[in-house]
N, C-alpha and C positions, 0 to 999 in steps of 0.2 A: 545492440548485441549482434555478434557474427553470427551465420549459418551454422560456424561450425559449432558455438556454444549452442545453439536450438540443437545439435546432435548430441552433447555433451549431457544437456539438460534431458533430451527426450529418453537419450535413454537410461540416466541415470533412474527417470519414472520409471518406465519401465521395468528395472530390477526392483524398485517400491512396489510398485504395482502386482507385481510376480509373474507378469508375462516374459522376467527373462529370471533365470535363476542362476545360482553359482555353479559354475562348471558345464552350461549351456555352449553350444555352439549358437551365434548370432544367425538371423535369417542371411539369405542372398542379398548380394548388396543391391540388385532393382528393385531389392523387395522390401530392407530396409531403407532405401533411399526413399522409397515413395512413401511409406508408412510415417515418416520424419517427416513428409515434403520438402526434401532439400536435392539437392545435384549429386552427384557421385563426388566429386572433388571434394566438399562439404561435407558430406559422410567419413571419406576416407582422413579429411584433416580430426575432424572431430572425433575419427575412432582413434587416433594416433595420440591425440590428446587425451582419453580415457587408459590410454595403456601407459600411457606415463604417468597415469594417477595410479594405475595398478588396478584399475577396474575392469580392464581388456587386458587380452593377451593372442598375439597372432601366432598361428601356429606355419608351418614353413606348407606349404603344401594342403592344408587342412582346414583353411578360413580362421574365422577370431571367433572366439570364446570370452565368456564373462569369467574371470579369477573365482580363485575361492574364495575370495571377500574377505580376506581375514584382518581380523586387526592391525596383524605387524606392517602388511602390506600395506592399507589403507594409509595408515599412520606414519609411514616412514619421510613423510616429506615434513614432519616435527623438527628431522633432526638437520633439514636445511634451515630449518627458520632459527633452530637453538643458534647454529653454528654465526648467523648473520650477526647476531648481537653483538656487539660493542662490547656493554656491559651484560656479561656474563651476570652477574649476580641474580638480577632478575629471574630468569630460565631458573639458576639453582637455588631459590626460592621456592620454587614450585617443584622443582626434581626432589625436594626437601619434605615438602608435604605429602608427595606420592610415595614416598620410597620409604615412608616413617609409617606408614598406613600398610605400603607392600609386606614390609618385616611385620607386622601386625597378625597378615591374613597368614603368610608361610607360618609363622610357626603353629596356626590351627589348619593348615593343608598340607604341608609340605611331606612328602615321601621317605623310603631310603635312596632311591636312583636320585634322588635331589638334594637328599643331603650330602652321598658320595659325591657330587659335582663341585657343590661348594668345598667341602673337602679339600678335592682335587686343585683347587682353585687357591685356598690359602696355601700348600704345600707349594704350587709352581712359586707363590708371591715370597714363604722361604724360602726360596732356592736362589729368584734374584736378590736378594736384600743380599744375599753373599758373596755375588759374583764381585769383581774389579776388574774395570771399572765397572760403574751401576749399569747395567740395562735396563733404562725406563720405558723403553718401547716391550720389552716384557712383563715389566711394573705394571704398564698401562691395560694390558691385553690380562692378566692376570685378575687387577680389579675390573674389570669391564664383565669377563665373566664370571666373578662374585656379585656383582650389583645386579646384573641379566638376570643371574639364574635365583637369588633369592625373591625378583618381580615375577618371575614365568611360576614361582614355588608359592604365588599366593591364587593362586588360580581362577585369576582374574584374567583373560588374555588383552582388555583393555586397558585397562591398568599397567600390566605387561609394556604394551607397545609403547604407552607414552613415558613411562620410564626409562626405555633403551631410546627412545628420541631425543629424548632433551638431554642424557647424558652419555652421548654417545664418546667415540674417540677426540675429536677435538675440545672437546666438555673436560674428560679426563685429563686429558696432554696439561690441560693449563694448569688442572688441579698438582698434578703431579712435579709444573716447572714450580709451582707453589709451596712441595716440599723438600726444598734443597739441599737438607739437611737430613744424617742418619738417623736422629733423634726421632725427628716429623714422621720418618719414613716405616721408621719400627712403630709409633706409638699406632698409625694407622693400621697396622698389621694386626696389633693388639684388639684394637678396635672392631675388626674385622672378627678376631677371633668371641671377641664379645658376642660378635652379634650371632654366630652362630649358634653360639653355647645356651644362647637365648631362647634361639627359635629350634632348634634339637631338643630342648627341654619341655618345648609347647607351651613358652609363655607368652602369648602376645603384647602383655603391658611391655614386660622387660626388654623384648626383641623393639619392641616402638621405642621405647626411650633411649635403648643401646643406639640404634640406627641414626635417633633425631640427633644426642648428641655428636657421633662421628660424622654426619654430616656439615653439623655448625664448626669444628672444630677445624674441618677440610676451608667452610667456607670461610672461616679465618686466617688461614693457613696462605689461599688461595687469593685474598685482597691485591698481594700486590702483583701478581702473575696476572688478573685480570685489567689491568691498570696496563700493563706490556702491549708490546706489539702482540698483532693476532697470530696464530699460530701456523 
């Protein structure tokens, strides 16, 4: 192991430990460089590599800081690993079981600012199904933030983050070259409005089953688009 992991590692303890907290400014770097026992060089790679994890953050003038630790932060390097896969399916296996559990918790948490979103979300998704030609890059940005915002509406923020990981943009795009057709493209619409009507009504069973099935039906949908070149 490098030096600069012993700085990666120490001071990951240390935010365990609670000698650093979220939103901390870090000690002086002769002050964390000896407390680590590593070089300054060794420090400074190692903090660079904590802030690419999102567990640091350098301020321009002001030294480094610990993040606010938040899930989405932590978590976002999910959606390099989703995007890696080959085989897509896998990843949407599991975006399957999370997101059939998220519809679950939103429709016993979810708000009015939350259900306005979704809302706002299926209207934008009518508005492209009717353009010519199709905007799927609209398509795509339209369900992206109906999927986000029914995860963020179970108010779980873990849960949350690894939902918006593993189906991120390039997750979508496949799903989306998957439904090539007007048919595919409204019945997913449908679907969508399913799931709302589910979880606006406060039923969890319903809002689970609505969501498991549109997702098996994408994941069908979507066979031979993940079989395709990558995106």
């Amino acid at each position: 192991m490098s030096r600069s992991d012993d700085v990666v590692d120490g001071v990951k303890q240390m935010i365990l430990d609670g000698r650093l907290h979220a939103g901390q400014r870090l000690p002086a770097e002769k002050e964390l460089a000896a407390t680590l026992g590593v070089s300054r060089g060794s420090l400074r790679e190692g903090v660079h590599a904590l802030s690419t994890l999102g567990i640091l953050e350098s301020r321009h003038g002001d030294g480094t800081y610990v993040t606010t630790l938040d899930a989405a932060s932590l978590l976002a390097p999910v959606a390099f690993v989703a995007d890696l896969q080959d085989d897509a399916s896998g990843c949407h296996g599991v975006r399957r079981l999370l997101e059939t559990e998220a519809a679950g918790l939103a429709a016993l948490h979810i708000d009015d600012a939350s259900l306005a979103r979704l809302r706002a979300a299926l209207d934008e998704t009518a508005r492209a199904l009717v353009e010519v030609p199709r905007d799927h890059e609209r398509l795509v940005d339209a369900d992206l933030a109906f999927h986000e915002e029914v995860a963020r509406a179970s108010g779980n923020p873990v849960l949350a983050a690894l939902v918006v990981g593993l189906a991120g943009r390039a997750s979508r795009t496949r799903i989306w070259r998957g439904l090539q057709d007007e048919p595919s493209e409204r019945r997913a619409f449908v679907e969508h409005e399913a799931i709302l009507a589910a979880v606006a009504a406060g039923d969890p069973d319903r809002a689970r089953l609505r969501m498991a099935t549109h997702l098996l039906a994408l994941e069908d949908a979507a066979t031979g688009a993940w079989a395709a070149a990558p995106a």
